[in-house]
C-alpha positions as CSV (number, residue, x, y, z in Angstrom):
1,X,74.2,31.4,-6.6
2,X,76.3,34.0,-5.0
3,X,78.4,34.6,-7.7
4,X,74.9,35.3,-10.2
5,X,73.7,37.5,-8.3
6,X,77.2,39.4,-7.8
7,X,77.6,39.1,-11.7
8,X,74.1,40.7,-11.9
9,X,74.6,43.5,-9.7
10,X,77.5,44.3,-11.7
11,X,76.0,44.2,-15.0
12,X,72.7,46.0,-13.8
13,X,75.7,48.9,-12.3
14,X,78.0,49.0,-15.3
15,X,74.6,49.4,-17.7
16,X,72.9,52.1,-14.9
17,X,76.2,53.9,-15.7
18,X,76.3,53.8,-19.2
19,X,72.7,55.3,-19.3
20,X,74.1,57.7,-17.0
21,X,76.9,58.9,-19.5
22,X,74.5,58.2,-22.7
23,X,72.5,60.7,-21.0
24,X,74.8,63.2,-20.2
25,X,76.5,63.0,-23.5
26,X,73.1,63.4,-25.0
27,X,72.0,66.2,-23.0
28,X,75.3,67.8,-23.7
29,X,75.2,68.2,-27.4
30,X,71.3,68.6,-27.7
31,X,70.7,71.3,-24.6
32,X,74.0,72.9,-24.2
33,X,72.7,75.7,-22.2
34,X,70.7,73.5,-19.5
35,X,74.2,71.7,-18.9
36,X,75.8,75.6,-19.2
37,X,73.2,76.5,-16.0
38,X,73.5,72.9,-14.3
39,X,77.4,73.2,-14.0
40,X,77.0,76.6,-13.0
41,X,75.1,75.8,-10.3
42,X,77.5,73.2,-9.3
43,X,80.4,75.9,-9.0
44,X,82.0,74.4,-12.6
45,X,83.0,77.9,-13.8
46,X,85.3,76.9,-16.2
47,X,82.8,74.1,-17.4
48,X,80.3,76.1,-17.5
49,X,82.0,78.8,-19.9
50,X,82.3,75.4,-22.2
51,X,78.9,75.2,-22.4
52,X,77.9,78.6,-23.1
53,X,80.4,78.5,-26.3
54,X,78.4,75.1,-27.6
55,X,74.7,77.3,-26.9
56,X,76.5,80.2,-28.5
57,X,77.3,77.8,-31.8
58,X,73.8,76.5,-31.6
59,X,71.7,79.3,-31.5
60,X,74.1,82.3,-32.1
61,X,73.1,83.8,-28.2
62,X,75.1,86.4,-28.1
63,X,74.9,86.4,-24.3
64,X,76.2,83.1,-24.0
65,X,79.5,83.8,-26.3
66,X,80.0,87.0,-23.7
67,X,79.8,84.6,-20.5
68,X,82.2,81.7,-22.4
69,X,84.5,85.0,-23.3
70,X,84.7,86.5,-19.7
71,X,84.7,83.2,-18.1
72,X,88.1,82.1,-20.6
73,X,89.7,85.7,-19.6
74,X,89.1,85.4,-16.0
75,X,90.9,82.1,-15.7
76,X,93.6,83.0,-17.8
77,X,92.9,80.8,-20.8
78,X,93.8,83.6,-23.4
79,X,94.1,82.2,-26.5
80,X,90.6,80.5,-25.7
81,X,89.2,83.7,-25.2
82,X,91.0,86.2,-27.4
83,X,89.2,83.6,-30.4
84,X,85.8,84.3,-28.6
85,X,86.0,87.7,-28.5
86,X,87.0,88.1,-32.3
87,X,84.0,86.3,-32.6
88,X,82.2,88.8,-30.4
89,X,83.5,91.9,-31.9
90,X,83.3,90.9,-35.1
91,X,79.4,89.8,-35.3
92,X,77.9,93.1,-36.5
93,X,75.1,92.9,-33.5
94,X,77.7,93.6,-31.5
95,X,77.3,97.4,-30.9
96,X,73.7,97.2,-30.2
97,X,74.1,94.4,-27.8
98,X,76.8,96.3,-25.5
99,X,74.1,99.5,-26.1
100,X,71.4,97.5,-24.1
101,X,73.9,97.1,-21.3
102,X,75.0,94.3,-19.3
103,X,72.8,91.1,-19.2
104,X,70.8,90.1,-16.0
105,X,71.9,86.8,-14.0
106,X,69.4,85.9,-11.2
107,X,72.6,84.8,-9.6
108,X,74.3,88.4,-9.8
109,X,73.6,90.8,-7.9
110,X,73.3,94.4,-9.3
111,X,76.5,95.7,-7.6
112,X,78.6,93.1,-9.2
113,X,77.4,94.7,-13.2
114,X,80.0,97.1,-14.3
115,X,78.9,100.8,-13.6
116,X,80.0,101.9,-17.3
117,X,79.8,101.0,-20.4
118,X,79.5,97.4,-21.1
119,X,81.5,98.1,-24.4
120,X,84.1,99.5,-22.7
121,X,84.1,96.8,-20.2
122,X,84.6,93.9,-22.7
123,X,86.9,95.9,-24.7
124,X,88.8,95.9,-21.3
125,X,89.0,92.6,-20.6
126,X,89.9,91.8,-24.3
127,X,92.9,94.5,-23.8
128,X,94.3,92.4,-21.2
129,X,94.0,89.1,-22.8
130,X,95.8,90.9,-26.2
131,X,98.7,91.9,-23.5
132,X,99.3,88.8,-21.7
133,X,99.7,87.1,-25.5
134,X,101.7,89.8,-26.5
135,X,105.8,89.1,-26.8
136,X,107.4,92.1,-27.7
137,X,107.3,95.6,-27.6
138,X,105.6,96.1,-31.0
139,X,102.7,93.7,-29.4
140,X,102.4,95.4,-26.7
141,X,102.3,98.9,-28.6
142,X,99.5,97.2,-31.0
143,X,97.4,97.0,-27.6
144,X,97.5,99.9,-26.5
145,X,96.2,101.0,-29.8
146,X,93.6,98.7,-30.0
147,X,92.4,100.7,-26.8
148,X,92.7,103.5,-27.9
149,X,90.9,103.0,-30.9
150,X,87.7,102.0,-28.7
151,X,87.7,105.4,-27.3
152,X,85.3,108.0,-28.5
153,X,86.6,110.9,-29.4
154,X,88.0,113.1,-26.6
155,X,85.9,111.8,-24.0
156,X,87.8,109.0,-21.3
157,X,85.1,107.5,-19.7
158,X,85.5,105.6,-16.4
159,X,87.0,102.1,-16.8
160,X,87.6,102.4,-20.0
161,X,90.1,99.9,-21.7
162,X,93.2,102.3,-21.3
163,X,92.5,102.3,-17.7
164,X,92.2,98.4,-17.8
165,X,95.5,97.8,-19.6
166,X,97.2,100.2,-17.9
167,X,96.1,98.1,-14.4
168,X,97.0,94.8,-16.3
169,X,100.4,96.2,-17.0
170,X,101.6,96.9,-13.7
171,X,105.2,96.3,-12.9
172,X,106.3,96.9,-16.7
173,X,107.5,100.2,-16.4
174,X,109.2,100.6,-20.5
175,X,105.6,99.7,-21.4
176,X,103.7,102.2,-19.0
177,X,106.2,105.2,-20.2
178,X,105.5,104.3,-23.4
179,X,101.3,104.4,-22.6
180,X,102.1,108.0,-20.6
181,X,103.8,109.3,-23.8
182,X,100.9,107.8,-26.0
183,X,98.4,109.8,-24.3
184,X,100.2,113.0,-23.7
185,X,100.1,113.0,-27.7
186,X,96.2,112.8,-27.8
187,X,93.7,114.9,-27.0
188,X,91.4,113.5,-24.2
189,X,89.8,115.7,-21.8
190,X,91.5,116.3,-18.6
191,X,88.6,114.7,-16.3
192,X,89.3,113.2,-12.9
193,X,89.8,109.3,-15.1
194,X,92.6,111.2,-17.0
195,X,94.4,112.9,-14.5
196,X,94.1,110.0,-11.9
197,X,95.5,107.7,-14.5
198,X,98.4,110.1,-15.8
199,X,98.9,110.6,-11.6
200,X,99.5,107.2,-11.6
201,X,101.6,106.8,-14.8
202,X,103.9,109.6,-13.7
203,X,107.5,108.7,-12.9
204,X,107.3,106.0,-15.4
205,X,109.3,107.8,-18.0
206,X,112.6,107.2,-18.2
């Protein structure tokens, strides 16, 4: 008698955690962006990026294919996210959605949104995962174009990707001489984000 209603138990458990699973796999594939929030919530960053690429497959939410983008270059899975932000540049939207500005989170607060340009901020953060993929000089020099070609003009905004590479690239002084001798050869305006970059460039050429 013991045994039957052991051997119940155990088949009522095992099939309470297959409904479980069935569930979750469900719930996964159909509502992408409830499991996005719900693993959010639970601290699953990484996870939660995960989720926000399916949402961004499903419905095209160009929001959701910026947090799985950020969320890939902020743990340092860069081959991950240099594919998610091709897609991002690449969707023609693109300008207009970095125009409106950074997205609202309820769980961010306003001092934690980038102070300038969104554009320039993703373009950042892509700059950095383009670098730490690079694996030679050439590479290298190929980033620092690609920030430069983000820049408008003679204007250098604040945080702008230059400024971003040029703090990813720390400790790689050939590469940083080579950035210092870029720049001198354009025209940029000699604001305070110039000069406080060049200030910190200088001594870097050989």
């Amino acid at each position: 008698m013991k045994r039957l209603i052991l051997k119940t138990a155990l088949i009522t458990l095992f099939s309470a955690i297959c409904l479980v699973v069935l569930v979750m796999v469900i719930v996964c594939y159909t509502a992408p962006r409830a499991m996005m929030n719900f693993t959010a919530s639970m601290g699953m960053e990484s996870a939660s990026g995960t989720f926000a690429y399916r949402e961004y497959e499903k419905s095209g939410d160009l929001d959701c294919l910026t947090r799985a983008f950020l969320i890939a270059e902020k743990h340092g899975d860069d081959e991950t996210a240099l594919k998610r932000w091709e897609l991002l540049y690449a969707d023609a939207h693109f300008a207009d959605y970095c125009a409106a500005g950074a997205p609202k989170d309820e769980e961010v607060e306003d001092d934690e949104l980038p102070a300038y340009s969104y554009y320039d901020y993703l373009a950042g953060c892509a700059a950095r995962v383009k670098y730490r993929l690079a694996k030679s000089d050439a590479e290298k020099d190929a980033v620092l174009e690609f920030a430069l070609g983000v820049m408008d003009g003679e204007h250098f905004p604040a945080g702008n990707p230059v400024i971003a590479l040029a703090a990813e690239a720390r400790g790689d002084a050939d590469f940083l001489s080579r950035m210092r001798e870029r720049l001198e050869a354009e025209h940029f305006e000699k604001n305070d984000s110039y000069l406080r970059l060049m200030e910190a460039l200088e001594g870097t050429n050989a």
